[in-house]
TIKOL-241077 format. One record per residue (C-alpha): z, x, y; residue in three letters; residue number from 1. Coordinates in steps of 0.1 Angstrom, whole numbers. Layout:
TIKOL-241077
{pt {Z X Y} ALA NUM}
...
END
This chain:
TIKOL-241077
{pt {-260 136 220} UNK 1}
{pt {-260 100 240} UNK 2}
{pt {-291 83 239} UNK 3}
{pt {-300 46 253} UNK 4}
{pt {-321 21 238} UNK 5}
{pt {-337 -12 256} UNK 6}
{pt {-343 -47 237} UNK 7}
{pt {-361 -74 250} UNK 8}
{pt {-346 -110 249} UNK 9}
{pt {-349 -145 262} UNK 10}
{pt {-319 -161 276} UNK 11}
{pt {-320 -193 293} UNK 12}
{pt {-353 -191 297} UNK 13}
{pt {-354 -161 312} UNK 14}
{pt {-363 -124 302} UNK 15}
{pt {-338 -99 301} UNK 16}
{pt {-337 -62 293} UNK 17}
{pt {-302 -51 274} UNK 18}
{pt {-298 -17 275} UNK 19}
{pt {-270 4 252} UNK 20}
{pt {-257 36 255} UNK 21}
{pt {-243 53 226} UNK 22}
{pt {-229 91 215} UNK 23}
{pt {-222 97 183} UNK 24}
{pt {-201 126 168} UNK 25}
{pt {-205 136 131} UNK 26}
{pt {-223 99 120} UNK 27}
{pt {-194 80 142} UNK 28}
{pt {-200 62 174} UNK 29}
{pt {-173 80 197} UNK 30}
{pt {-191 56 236} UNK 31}
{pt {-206 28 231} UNK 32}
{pt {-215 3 265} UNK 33}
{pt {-241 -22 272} UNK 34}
{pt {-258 -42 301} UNK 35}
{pt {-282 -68 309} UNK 36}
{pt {-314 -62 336} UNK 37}
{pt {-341 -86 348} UNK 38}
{pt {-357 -57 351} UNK 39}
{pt {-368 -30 329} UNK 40}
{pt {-373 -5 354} UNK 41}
{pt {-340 -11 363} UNK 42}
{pt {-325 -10 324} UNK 43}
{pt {-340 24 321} UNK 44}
{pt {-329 40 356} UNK 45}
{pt {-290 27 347} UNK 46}
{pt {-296 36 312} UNK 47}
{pt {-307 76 320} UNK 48}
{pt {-279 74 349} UNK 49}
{pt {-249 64 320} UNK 50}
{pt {-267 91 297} UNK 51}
{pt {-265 119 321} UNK 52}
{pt {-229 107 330} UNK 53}
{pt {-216 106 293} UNK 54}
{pt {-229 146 287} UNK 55}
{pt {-220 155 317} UNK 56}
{pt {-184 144 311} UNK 57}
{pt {-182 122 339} UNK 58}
{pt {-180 86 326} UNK 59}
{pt {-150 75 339} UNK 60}
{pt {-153 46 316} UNK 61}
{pt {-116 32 301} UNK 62}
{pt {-117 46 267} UNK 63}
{pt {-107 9 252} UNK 64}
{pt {-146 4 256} UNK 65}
{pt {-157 29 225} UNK 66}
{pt {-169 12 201} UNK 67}
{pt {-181 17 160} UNK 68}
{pt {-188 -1 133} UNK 69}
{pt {-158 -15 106} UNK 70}
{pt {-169 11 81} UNK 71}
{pt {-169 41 109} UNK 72}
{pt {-134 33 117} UNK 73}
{pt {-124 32 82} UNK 74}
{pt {-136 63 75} UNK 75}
{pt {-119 82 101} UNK 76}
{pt {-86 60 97} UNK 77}
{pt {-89 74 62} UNK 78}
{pt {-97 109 77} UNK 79}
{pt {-69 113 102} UNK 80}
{pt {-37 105 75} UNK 81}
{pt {-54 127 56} UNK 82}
{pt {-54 153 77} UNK 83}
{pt {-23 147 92} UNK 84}
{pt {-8 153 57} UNK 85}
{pt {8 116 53} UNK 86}
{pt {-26 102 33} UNK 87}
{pt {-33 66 25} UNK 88}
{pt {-15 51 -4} UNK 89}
{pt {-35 49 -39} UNK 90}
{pt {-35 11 -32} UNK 91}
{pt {-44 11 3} UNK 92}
{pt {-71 36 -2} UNK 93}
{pt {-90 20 -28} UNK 94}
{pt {-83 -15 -10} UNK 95}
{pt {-105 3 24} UNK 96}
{pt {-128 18 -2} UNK 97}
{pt {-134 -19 -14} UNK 98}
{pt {-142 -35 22} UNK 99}
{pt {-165 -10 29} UNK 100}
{pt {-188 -24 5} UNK 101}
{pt {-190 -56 23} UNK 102}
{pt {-212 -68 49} UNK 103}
{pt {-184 -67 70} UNK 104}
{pt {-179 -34 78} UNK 105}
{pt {-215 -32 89} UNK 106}
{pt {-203 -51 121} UNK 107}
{pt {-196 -35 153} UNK 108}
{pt {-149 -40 157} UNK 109}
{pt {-160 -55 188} UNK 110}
{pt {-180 -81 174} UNK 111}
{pt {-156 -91 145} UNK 112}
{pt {-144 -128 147} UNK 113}
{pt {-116 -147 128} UNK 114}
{pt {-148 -160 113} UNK 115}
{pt {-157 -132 98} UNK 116}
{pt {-129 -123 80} UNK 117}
{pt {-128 -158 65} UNK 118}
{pt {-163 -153 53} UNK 119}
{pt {-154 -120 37} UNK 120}
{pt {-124 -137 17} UNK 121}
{pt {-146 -162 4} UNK 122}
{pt {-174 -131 -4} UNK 123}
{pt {-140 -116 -25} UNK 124}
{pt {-131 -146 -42} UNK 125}
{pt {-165 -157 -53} UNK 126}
{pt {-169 -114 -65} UNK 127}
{pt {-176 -108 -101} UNK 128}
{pt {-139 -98 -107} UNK 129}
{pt {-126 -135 -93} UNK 130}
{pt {-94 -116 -75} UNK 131}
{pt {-60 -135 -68} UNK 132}
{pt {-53 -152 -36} UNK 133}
{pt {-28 -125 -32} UNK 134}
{pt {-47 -96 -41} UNK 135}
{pt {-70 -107 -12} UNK 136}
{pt {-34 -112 9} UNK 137}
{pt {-30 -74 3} UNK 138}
{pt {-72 -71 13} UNK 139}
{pt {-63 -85 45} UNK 140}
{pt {-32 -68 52} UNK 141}
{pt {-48 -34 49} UNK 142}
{pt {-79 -46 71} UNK 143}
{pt {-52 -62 100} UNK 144}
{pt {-31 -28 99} UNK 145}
{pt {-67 -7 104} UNK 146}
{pt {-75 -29 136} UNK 147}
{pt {-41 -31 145} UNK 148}
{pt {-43 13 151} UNK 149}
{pt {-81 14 165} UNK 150}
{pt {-70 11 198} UNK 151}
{pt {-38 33 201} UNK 152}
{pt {-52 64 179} UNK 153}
{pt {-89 59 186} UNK 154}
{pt {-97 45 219} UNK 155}
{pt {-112 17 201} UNK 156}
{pt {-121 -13 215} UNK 157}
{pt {-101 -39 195} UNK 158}
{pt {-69 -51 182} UNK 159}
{pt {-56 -72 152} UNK 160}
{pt {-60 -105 169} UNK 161}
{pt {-92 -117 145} UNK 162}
{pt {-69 -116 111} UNK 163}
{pt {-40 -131 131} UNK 164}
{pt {-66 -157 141} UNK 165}
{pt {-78 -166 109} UNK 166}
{pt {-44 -164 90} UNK 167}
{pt {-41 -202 95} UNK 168}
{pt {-71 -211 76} UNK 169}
{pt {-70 -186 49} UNK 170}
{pt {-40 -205 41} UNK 171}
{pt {-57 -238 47} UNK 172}
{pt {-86 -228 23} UNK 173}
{pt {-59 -211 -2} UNK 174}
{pt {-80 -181 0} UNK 175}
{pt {-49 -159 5} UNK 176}
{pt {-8 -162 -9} UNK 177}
{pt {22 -143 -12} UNK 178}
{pt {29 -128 -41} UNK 179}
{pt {49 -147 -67} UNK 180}
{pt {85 -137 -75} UNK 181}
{pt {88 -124 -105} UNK 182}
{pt {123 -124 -120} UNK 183}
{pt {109 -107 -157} UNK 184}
{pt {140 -90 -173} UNK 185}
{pt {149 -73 -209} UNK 186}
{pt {156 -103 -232} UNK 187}
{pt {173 -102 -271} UNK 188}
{pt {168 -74 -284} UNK 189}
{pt {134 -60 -264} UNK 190}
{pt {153 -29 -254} UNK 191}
{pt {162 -18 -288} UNK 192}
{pt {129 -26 -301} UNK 193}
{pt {113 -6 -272} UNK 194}
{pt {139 26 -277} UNK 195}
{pt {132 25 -311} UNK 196}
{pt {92 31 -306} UNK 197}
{pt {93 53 -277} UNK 198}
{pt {111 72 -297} UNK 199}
{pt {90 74 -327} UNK 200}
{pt {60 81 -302} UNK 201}
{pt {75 108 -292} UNK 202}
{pt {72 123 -328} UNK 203}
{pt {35 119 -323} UNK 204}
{pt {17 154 -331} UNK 205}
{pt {-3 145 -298} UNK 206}
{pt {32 132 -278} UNK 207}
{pt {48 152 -248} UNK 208}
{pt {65 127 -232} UNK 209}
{pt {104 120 -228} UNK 210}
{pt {94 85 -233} UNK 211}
{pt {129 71 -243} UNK 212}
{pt {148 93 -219} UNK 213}
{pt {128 81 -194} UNK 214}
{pt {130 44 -204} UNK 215}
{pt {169 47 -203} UNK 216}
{pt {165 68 -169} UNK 217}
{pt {146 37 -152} UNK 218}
{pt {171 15 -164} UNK 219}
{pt {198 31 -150} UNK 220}
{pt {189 48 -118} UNK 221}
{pt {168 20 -108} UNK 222}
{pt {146 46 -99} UNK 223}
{pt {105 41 -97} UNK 224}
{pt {86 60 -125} UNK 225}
{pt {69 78 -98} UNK 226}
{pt {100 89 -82} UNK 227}
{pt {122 105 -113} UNK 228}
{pt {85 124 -121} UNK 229}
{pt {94 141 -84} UNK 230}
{pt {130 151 -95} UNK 231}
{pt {136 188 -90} UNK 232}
{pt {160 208 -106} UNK 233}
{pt {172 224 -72} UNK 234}
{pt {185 193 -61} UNK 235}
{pt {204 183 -86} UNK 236}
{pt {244 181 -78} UNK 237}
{pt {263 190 -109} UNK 238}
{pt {295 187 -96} UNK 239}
{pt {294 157 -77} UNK 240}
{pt {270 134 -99} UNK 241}
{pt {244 127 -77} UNK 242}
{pt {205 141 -73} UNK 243}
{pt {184 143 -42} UNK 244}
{pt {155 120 -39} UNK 245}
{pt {127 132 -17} UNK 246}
{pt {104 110 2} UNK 247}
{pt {113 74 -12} UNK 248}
{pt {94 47 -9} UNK 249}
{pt {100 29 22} UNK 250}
{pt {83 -2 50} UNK 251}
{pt {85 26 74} UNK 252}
{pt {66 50 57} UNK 253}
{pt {80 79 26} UNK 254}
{pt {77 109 44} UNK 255}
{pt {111 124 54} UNK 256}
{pt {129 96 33} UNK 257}
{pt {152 116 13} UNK 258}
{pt {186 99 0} UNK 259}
{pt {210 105 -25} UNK 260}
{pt {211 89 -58} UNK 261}
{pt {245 88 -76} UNK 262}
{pt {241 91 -111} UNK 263}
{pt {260 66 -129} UNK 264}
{pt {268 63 -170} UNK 265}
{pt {253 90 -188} UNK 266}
{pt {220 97 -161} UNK 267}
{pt {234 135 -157} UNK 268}
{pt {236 136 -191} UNK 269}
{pt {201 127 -201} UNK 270}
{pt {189 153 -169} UNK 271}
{pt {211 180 -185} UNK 272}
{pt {191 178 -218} UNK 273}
{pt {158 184 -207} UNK 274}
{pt {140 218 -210} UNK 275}
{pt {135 238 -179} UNK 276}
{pt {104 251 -176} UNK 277}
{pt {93 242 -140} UNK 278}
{pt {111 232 -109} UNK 279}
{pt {103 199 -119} UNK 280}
{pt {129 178 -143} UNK 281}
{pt {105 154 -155} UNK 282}
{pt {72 176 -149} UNK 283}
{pt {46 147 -162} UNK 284}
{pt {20 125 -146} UNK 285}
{pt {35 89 -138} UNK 286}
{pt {6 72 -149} UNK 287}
{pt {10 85 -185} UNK 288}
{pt {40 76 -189} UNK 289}
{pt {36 38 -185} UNK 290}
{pt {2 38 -201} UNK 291}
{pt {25 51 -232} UNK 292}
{pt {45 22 -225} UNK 293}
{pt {19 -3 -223} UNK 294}
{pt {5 9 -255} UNK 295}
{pt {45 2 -272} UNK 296}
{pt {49 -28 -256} UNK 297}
{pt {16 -41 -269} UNK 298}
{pt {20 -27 -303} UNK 299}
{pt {56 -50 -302} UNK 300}
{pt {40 -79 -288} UNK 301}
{pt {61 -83 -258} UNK 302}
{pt {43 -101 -234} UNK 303}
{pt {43 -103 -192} UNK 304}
{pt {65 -70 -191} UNK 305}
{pt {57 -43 -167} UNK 306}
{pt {77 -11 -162} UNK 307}
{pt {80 -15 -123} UNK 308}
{pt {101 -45 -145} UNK 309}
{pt {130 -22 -154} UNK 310}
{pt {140 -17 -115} UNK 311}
{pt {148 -54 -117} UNK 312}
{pt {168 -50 -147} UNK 313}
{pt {186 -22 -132} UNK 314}
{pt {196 -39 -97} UNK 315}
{pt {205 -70 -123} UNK 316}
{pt {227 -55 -143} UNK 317}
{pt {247 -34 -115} UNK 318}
{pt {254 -70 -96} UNK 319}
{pt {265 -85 -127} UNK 320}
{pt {291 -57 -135} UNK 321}
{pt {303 -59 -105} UNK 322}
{pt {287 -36 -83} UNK 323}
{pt {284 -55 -43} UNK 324}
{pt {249 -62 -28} UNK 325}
{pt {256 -29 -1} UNK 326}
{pt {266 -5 -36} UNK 327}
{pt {238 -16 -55} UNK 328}
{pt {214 -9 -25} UNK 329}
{pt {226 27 -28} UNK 330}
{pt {214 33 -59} UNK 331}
{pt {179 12 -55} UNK 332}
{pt {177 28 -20} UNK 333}
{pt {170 -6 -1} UNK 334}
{pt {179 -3 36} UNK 335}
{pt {169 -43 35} UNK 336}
{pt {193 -57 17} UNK 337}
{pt {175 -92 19} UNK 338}
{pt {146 -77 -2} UNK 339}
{pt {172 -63 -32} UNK 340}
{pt {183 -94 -30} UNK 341}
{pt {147 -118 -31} UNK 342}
{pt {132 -93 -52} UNK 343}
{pt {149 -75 -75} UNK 344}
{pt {181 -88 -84} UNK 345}
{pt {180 -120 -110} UNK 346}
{pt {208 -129 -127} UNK 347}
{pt {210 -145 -157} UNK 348}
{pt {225 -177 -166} UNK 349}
{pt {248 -164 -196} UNK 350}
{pt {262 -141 -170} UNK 351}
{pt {271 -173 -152} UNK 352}
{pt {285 -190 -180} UNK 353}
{pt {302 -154 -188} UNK 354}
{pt {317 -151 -152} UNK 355}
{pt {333 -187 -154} UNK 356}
{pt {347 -177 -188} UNK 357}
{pt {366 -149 -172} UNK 358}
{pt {379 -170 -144} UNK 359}
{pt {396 -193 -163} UNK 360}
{pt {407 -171 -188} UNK 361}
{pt {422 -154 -156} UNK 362}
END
């Protein structure tokens, strides 16, 4: 139901009557507009009149003037991919979740300035939990791409240009970063040591986990831990080498992102062994498996080794035997060949010294 209310303010000396008219649908505010009067006989009579338009379906108002609070239009951004069956990423979500405990999302999009964003990067930096300048890079991201959509999907009056604004100065004031590189691989003898205990935790009387399997899986398919947990048996190619990967990560979004991994050295083999008992190959929740792995990489003492780690290792070792930029991408599945590159692939300097042994041996 729309409703109008009337404040009273001095302006230049002057009285005026602002008058807003607002409907709200389910908590969210779905028309918002507002006008000044010098009168307040005449803030009321155009107040009823916009009322009486809005319910009567008549406002033929542009719907770029709707307007909501930061915290409304999270919620339904959250609400439509939800719906729409293509949800918000873990990270993403919980990165919305977080803004919406700030003063910020309090304010009306409209009113947000570059400002304003600035102020709530220095709020996240000076938070209990001290985050990184580029954790608060990836706050930022999430809170441009939000604005960016208002206006296309919700008829929201805003855009993206208050975080393109205040980019300049978040820099300036080093509140946000990029990421560093990281170029962690497998050194000595860290992959025998690790085989070696994922292996005995398997024995564990508690253990259900194809911990070493899956450790020599990762390192050979360059595969995400997420992704071989998705593996089905139904699209597994036998005969040709090669498995079906179903929504892969992508920029452009997972959905629909199915490629085909060839399985090099002895990935079919490791598949072949596993019991099936459900469509899935690797039926387990991703998250357990590296928590397992934490808890053996701890109990070694290797330090500053994650196993998002072992998809750089991978790509690595595929350049250095050999393999070209475009024929590694096929098994990482990069379609930007400039990010395998940047990202994931760091090669060592004994397989420099190695390569120039071969050349003049040659």
């Amino acid at each position: 139901m729309a409703n109008y209310t009337i404040a009273k303010r001095k302006t230049g000396g002057q009285t005026v009557y602002a008058v807003r008219v607002r409907e709200k649908e389910k908590g969210v505010v779905i028309f918002s507009r507002a006008k000044n009067f010098h009168s307040k006989t005449a803030a009321v009579a155009w107040g009823k009149h916009m009322v009486n338009k809005v319910e009567s379906c008549l406002d033929e108002t542009d719907p770029d003037l709707v307007d909501c609070t930061l915290g409304e239009l999270i919620d339904r951004y959250i609400g439509l991919k939800d719906a729409s069956n293509r949800p918000v990423g873990r990270t993403a979500r919980n990165t919305l979740l977080l803004i919406r405990r700030y003063p910020i999302s309090q304010m009306l999009v409209t009113k947000i300035r570059p400002k304003d964003v600035i102020s709530f990067c220095i709020e996240r930096k000076q938070s209990a939990n001290h985050p990184t300048p580029q954790t608060i890079s990836i706050d930022v991201s999430c809170l441009r791409k939000v604005l960016k959509v208002a206006k296309s999907i919700f008829g929201v009056k805003t855009d993206d240009r208050c975080v393109i604004d205040a980019y300049a100065a978040l820099h300036d004031l080093k509140l946000i970063a990029r990421s560093n590189r990281r170029e962690r691989r497998l050194e000595h003898s860290e992959q025998s040591q690790l085989l070696e205990q994922l292996r005995a935790s398997e024995h564990h009387h508690a253990s259900f986990l194809p911990l070493a399997d899956l450790f020599e899986l990762s390192l050979i398919t360059c595969c995400r831990i997420g992704e071989l947990c998705q593996l089905r048996w139904t699209d597994l190619d036998t005969a040709n080498k090669v498995i079906l990967i179903r929504d892969r990560k992508s920029p452009n979004g997972s959905v629909g992102n199915n490629c085909v991994l060839p399985l090099l050295g002895n990935a079919l083999d490791i598949i072949e062994r596993q019991p099936k008992q459900t469509e899935l190959i690797f039926p387990y929740n991703s998250r357990s498996v590296t928590a397992a792995f934490r808890r053996v990489r701890k109990r070694l003492g290797i330090t500053d080794l994650r196993y998002h780690d072992l998809r750089r290792e991978g790509a690595s070792r595929l350049i250095e035997q050999g393999f070209s930029v475009e024929e590694a991408a096929r098994v990482t599945g990069h379609k930007d060949l400039k990010i395998l590159w940047n990202v994931y692939v760091s090669i060592k300097p004994a397989h420099i010294h190695l390569k120039e042994r071969q050349l003049t041996q040659s």
